[in-house]
C-alpha positions as CSV (number, residue, x, y, z in Angstrom):
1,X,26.5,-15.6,-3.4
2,X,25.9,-15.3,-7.3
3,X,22.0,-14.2,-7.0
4,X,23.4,-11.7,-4.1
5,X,25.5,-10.8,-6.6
6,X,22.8,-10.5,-9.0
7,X,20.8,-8.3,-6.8
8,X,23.2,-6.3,-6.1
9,X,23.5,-5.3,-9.6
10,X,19.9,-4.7,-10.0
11,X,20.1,-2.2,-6.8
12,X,23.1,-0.2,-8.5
13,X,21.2,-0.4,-12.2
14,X,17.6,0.7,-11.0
15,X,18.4,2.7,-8.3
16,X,20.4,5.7,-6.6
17,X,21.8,3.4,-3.8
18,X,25.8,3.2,-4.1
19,X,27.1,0.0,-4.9
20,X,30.5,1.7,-5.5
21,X,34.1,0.4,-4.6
22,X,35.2,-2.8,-3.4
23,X,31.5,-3.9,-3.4
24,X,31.3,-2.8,-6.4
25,X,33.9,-4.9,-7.7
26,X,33.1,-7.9,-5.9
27,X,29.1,-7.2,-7.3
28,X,31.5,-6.8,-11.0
29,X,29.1,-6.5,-14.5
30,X,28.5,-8.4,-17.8
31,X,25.7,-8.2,-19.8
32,X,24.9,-11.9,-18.8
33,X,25.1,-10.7,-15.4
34,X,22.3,-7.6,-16.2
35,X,20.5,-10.0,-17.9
36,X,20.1,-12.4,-14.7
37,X,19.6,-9.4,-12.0
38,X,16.2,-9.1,-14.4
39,X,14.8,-11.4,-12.3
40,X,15.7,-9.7,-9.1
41,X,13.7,-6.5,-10.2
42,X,10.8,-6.8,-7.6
43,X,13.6,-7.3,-5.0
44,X,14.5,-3.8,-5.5
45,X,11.1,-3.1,-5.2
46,X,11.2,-4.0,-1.6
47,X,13.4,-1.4,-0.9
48,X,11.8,1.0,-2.4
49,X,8.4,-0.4,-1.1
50,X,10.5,-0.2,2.6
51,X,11.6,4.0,2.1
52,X,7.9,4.5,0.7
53,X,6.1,2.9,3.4
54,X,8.9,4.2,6.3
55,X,8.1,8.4,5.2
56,X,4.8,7.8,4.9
57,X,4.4,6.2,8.5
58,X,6.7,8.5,9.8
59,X,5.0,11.6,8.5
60,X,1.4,10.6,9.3
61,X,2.3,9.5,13.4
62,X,4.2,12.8,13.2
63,X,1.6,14.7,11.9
64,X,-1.4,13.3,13.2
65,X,-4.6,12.0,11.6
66,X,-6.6,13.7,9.3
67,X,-7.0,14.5,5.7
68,X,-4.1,17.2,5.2
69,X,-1.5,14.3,7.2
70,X,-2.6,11.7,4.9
71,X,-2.0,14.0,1.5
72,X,1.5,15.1,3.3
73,X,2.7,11.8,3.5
74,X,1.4,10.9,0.2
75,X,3.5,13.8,-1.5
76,X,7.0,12.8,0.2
77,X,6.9,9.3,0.2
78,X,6.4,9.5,-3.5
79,X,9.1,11.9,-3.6
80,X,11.3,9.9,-1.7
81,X,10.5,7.0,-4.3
82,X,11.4,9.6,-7.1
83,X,14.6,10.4,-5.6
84,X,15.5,6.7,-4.7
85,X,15.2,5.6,-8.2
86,X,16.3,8.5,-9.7
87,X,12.6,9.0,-11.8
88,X,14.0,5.7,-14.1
89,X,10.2,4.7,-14.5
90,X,8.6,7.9,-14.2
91,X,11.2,9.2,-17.6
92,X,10.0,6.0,-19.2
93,X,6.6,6.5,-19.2
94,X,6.8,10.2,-20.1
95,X,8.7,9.2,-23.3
96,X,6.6,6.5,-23.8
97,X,3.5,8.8,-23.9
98,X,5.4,11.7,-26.1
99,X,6.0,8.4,-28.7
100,X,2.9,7.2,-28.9
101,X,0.5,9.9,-28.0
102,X,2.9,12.1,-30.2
103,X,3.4,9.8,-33.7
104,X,0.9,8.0,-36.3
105,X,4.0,5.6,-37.1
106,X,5.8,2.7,-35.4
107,X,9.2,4.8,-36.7
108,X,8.2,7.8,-36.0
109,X,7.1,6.8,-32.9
110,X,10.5,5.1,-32.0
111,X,12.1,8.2,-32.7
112,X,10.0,10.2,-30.6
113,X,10.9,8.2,-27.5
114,X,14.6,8.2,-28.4
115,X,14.9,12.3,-28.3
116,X,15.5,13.0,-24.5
117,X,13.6,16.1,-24.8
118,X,10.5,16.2,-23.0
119,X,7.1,16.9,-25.2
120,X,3.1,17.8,-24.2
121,X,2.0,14.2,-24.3
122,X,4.8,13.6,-21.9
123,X,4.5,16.4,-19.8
124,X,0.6,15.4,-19.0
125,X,1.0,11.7,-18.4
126,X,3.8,12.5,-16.0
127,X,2.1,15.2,-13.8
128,X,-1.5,13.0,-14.1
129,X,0.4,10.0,-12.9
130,X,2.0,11.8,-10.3
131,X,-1.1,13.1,-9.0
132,X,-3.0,10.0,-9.7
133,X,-0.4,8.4,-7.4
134,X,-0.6,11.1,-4.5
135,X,-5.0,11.4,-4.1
136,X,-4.7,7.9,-4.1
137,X,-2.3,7.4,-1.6
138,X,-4.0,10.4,0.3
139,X,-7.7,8.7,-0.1
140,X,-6.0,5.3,1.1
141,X,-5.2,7.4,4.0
142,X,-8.2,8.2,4.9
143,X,-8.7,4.6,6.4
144,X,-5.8,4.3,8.4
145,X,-2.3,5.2,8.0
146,X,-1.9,1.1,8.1
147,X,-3.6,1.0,4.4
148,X,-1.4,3.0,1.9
149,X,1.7,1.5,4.1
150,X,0.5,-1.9,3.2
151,X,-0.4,-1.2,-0.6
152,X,3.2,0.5,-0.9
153,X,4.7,-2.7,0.4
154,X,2.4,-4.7,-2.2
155,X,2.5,-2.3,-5.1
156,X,6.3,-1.9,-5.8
157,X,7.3,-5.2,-5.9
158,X,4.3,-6.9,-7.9
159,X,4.7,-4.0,-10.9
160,X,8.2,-4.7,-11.1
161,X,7.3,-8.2,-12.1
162,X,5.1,-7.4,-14.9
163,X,7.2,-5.9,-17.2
164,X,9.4,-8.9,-17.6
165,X,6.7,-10.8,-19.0
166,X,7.1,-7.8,-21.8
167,X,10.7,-8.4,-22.2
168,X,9.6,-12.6,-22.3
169,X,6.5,-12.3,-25.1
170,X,7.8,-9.4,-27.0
171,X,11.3,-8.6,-29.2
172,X,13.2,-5.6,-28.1
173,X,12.9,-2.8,-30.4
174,X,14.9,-0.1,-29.6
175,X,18.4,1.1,-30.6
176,X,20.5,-1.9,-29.4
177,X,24.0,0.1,-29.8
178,X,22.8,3.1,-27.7
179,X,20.5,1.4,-25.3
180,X,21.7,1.0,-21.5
181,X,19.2,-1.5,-20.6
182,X,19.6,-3.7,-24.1
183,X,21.1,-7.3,-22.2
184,X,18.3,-6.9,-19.4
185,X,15.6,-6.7,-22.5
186,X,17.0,-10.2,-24.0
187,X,14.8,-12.7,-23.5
188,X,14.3,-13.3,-20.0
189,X,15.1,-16.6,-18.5
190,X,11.7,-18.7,-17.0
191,X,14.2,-19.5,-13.9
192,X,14.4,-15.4,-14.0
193,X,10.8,-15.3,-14.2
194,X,10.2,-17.9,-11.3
195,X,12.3,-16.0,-9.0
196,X,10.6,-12.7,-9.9
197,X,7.6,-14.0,-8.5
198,X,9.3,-15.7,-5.5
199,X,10.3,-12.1,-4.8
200,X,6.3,-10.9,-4.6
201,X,5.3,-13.4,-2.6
202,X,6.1,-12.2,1.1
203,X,5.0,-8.3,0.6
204,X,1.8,-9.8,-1.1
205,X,1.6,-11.7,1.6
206,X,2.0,-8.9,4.4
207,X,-0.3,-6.7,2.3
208,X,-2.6,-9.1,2.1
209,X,-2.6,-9.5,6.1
210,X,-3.1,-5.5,6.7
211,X,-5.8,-4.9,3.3
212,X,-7.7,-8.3,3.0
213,X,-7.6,-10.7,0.5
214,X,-10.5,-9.0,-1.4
215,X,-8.8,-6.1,-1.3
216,X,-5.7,-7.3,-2.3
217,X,-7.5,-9.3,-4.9
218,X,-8.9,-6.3,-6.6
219,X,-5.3,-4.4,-6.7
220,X,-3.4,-7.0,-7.8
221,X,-6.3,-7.4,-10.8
222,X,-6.2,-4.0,-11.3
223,X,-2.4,-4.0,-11.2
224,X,-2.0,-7.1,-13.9
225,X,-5.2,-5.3,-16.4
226,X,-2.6,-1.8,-15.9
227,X,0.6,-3.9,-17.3
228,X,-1.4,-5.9,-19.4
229,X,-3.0,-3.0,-21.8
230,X,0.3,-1.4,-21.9
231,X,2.0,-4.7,-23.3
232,X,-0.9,-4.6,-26.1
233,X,-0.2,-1.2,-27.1
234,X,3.5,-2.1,-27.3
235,X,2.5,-5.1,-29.8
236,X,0.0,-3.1,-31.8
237,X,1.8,0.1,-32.0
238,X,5.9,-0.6,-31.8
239,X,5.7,-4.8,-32.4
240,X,7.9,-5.0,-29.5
241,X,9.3,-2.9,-26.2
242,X,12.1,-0.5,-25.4
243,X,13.6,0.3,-22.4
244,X,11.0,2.7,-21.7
245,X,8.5,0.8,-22.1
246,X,9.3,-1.3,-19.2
247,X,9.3,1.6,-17.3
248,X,6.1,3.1,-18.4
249,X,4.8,-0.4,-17.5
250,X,6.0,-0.4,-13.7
251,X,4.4,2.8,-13.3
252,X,1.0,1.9,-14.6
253,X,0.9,-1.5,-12.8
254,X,1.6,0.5,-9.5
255,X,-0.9,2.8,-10.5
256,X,-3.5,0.1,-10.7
257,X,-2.4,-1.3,-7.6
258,X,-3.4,1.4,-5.4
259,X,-7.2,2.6,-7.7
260,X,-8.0,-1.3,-7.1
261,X,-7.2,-1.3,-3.2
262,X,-9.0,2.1,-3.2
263,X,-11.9,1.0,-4.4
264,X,-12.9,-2.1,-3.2
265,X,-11.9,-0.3,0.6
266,X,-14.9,2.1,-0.9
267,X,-16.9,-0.6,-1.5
268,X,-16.2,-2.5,2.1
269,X,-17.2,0.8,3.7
270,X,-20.3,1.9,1.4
């Protein structure tokens, strides 16, 4: 009941679903409690993996095969993941790229992503992931409705397990008095970590039965080498991680995900 509780928590935190009333006080909140739903942030994946893959099934029986079908569903199932989370990730790694792209110092920097405003750096990685996302869901598409169903079901839960190995390796840097998500950034637990990947093992798994396991292979490399060269920019450039770091994380992971299953589904079929 306490890890349901747990979960819970991360559902209400990461996402628009309401946890509200006497759920909500049975789910109750402490920052211990935030920092243990950490490890149940690829759970929440699933559902968002479950809406994702749903509206894009739905829309491409509905529609029919074919290349404008394909790009249709790509379009609103990524909306309907933008709306579901209310763009938590997708605001992360805009003010990630407006502090980085947008500062020669780790303060400045730091400041940059602080100010809610939203600058150019920002405003291109957001609309070049975004699209990124969507042709690649689209060209995914083009073998089957079954294969962007089956990385969206992969994707969402394995790059929400990355960016806790951030918050493990790397201090938190950001402004602990104003920061929402400062308890989940504390060191995260290796029994959190353990049951983070618990959490990617059955969508992996059902990916991996619809893709292939080469295919999977290469998404889930090309997913990890995503996280992984953001988590070395963080140590190079801020010596640590905010809270939007971890988002700007998730998004490149998922990112990955998909450009690795599209390829090597290029390469089966070259």
């Amino acid at each position: 009941m306490q890890a349901l509780r747990h979960y819970l928590l991360a559902v209400q935190f990461f996402t628009r679903v309401p946890v509200t009333g006497r759920l909500a006080q049975w789910v109750g909140f402490s920052p211990q409690m935030l920092r243990a739903a950490g490890g149940h942030f690829p759970g929440v994946g699933w559902l968002v993996a479950l809406v994702a893959a749903l509206v894009y099934a739905a829309l491409h029986r509905l529609l029919g095969p074919g290349a404008q079908a394909a790009l249709v569903a790509a379009v609103l199932s990524t909306a309907a993941t933008v709306y579901l989370t209310g763009a938590f990730h997708e605001d992360g790694l805009a003010d990630v790229a407006d502090g980085l792209g947008g500062a020669s110092t780790r303060e400045r920097a730091l400041e940059i992503m602080k100010d809610s405003r939203l600058g150019a750096f920002g405003t291109l990685a957001l609309t070049l992931a975004l699209l990124a996302k969507v042709a690649l869901l689209a060209q995914l598409g083009g073998y089957g409705a079954l294969m962007p169903v089956a990385a969206l079901v992969g994707a969402h839960p394995l790059s929400r397990l990355w960016p806790l190995f951030t918050i493990r390796l790397l201090p938190h840097v950001g402004d602990s008095a104003t920061s929402k998500s400062k308890p989940l950034a504390d060191r995260i637990a290796a029994r959190s970590l353990a049951a983070a990947a618990l959490w990617c093992v059955a969508p992996l798994a059902l990916a991996g039965w619809w893709l292939g396991a080469s295919v999977l292979a290469c998404a889930a490399l090309a997913s990890v080498l995503g996280a992984l060269w953001l988590h070395r920019r963080f140590a190079a450039r801020l010596q640590g991680f905010t809270g939007d770091c971890l988002g700007a994380s998730q998004q490149v992971a998922e990112l990955g995900f998909y450009l690795g299953a599209a390829l090597a589904l290029a390469r089966q079929a070259a």
